[in-house]
RORO-711673 format. One record per residue (C-alpha): residue number from 0; x, y, z. Coordinates in steps of 0.001 Angstrom, whole numbers, plus 500000, padded with zeros to 6 digits. Example, Ala and Ser with C-alpha at 12.3 -4.5 7.8 and 13.67 -1.06 7.14 Angstrom:
2
PT pos      X      Y      Z
PT   0 512300 495500 507800
PT   1 513670 498940 507140
// end
This chain:
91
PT pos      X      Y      Z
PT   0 500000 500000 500000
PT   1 501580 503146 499491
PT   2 500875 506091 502248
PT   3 498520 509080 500429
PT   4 499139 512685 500951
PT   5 495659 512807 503502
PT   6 497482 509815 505590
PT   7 500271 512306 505955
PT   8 498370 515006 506938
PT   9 496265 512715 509289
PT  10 499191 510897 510816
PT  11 501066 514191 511600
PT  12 497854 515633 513096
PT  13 497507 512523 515690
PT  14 500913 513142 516564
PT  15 500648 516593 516643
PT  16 504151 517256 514999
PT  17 505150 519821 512842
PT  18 505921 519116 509151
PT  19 509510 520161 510420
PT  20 509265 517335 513019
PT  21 508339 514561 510386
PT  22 510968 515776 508120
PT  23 513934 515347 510362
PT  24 512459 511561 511876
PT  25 511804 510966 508221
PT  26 515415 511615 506970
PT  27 513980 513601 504398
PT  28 514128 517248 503141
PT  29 511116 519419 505106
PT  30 510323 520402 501096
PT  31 509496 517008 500032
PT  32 507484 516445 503438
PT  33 505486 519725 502212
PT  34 504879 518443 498911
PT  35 504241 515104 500088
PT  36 501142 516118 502192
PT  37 499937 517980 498924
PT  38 497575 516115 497006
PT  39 498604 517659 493413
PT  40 502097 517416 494389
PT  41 502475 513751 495843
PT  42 503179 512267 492863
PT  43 506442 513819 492366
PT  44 507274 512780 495577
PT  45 510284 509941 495337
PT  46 509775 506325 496228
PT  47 512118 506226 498752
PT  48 511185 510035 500307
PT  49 507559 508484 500589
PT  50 508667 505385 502556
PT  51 510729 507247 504911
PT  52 508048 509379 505766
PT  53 506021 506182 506334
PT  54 508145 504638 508900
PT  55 508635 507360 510572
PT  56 504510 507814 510816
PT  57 504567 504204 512097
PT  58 507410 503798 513861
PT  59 505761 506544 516081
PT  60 502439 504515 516431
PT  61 500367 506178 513495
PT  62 498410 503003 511652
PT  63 497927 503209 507873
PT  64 494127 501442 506701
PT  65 493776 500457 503277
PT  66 490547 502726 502931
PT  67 493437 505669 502948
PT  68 492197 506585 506646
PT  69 494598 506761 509989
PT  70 494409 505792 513553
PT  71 497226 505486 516208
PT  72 498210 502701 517920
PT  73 498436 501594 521399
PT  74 501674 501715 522296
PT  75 503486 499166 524932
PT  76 504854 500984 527887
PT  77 508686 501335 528133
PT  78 510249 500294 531818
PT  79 511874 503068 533089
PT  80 514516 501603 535967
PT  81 514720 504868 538525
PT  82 517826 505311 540374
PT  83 518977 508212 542401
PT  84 523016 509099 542045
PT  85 523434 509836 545690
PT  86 522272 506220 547093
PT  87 523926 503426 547037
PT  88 522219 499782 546385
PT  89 522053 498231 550092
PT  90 524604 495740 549810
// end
Protein backbone atom coordinates (compact mmCIF):
# COMPACT_ATOMS: atom_id res chain seq x y z
CA UNK A 1 0.00 0.00 0.00
CA UNK A 2 1.58 3.15 -0.51
CA UNK A 3 0.88 6.09 2.25
CA UNK A 4 -1.48 9.08 0.43
CA UNK A 5 -0.86 12.68 0.95
CA UNK A 6 -4.34 12.81 3.50
CA UNK A 7 -2.52 9.81 5.59
CA UNK A 8 0.27 12.31 5.96
CA UNK A 9 -1.63 15.01 6.94
CA UNK A 10 -3.73 12.72 9.29
CA UNK A 11 -0.81 10.90 10.82
CA UNK A 12 1.07 14.19 11.60
CA UNK A 13 -2.15 15.63 13.10
CA UNK A 14 -2.49 12.52 15.69
CA UNK A 15 0.91 13.14 16.56
CA UNK A 16 0.65 16.59 16.64
CA UNK A 17 4.15 17.26 15.00
CA UNK A 18 5.15 19.82 12.84
CA UNK A 19 5.92 19.12 9.15
CA UNK A 20 9.51 20.16 10.42
CA UNK A 21 9.27 17.33 13.02
CA UNK A 22 8.34 14.56 10.39
CA UNK A 23 10.97 15.78 8.12
CA UNK A 24 13.93 15.35 10.36
CA UNK A 25 12.46 11.56 11.88
CA UNK A 26 11.80 10.97 8.22
CA UNK A 27 15.41 11.61 6.97
CA UNK A 28 13.98 13.60 4.40
CA UNK A 29 14.13 17.25 3.14
CA UNK A 30 11.12 19.42 5.11
CA UNK A 31 10.32 20.40 1.10
CA UNK A 32 9.50 17.01 0.03
CA UNK A 33 7.48 16.44 3.44
CA UNK A 34 5.49 19.73 2.21
CA UNK A 35 4.88 18.44 -1.09
CA UNK A 36 4.24 15.10 0.09
CA UNK A 37 1.14 16.12 2.19
CA UNK A 38 -0.06 17.98 -1.08
CA UNK A 39 -2.43 16.12 -2.99
CA UNK A 40 -1.40 17.66 -6.59
CA UNK A 41 2.10 17.42 -5.61
CA UNK A 42 2.48 13.75 -4.16
CA UNK A 43 3.18 12.27 -7.14
CA UNK A 44 6.44 13.82 -7.63
CA UNK A 45 7.27 12.78 -4.42
CA UNK A 46 10.28 9.94 -4.66
CA UNK A 47 9.77 6.33 -3.77
CA UNK A 48 12.12 6.23 -1.25
CA UNK A 49 11.18 10.04 0.31
CA UNK A 50 7.56 8.48 0.59
CA UNK A 51 8.67 5.39 2.56
CA UNK A 52 10.73 7.25 4.91
CA UNK A 53 8.05 9.38 5.77
CA UNK A 54 6.02 6.18 6.33
CA UNK A 55 8.14 4.64 8.90
CA UNK A 56 8.63 7.36 10.57
CA UNK A 57 4.51 7.81 10.82
CA UNK A 58 4.57 4.20 12.10
CA UNK A 59 7.41 3.80 13.86
CA UNK A 60 5.76 6.54 16.08
CA UNK A 61 2.44 4.52 16.43
CA UNK A 62 0.37 6.18 13.49
CA UNK A 63 -1.59 3.00 11.65
CA UNK A 64 -2.07 3.21 7.87
CA UNK A 65 -5.87 1.44 6.70
CA UNK A 66 -6.22 0.46 3.28
CA UNK A 67 -9.45 2.73 2.93
CA UNK A 68 -6.56 5.67 2.95
CA UNK A 69 -7.80 6.59 6.65
CA UNK A 70 -5.40 6.76 9.99
CA UNK A 71 -5.59 5.79 13.55
CA UNK A 72 -2.77 5.49 16.21
CA UNK A 73 -1.79 2.70 17.92
CA UNK A 74 -1.56 1.59 21.40
CA UNK A 75 1.67 1.72 22.30
CA UNK A 76 3.49 -0.83 24.93
CA UNK A 77 4.85 0.98 27.89
CA UNK A 78 8.69 1.34 28.13
CA UNK A 79 10.25 0.29 31.82
CA UNK A 80 11.87 3.07 33.09
CA UNK A 81 14.52 1.60 35.97
CA UNK A 82 14.72 4.87 38.53
CA UNK A 83 17.83 5.31 40.37
CA UNK A 84 18.98 8.21 42.40
CA UNK A 85 23.02 9.10 42.04
CA UNK A 86 23.43 9.84 45.69
CA UNK A 87 22.27 6.22 47.09
CA UNK A 88 23.93 3.43 47.04
CA UNK A 89 22.22 -0.22 46.39
CA UNK A 90 22.05 -1.77 50.09
CA UNK A 91 24.60 -4.26 49.81
Amino acid sequence: MTITAAQIRGGRRLLRRSSATLSAQAGVGFSVVLKAQLDAEIGSVDTFSLRAIEEALTRSGVRLTAGGGVSLQKMKPTSIKATHPDRSPDV
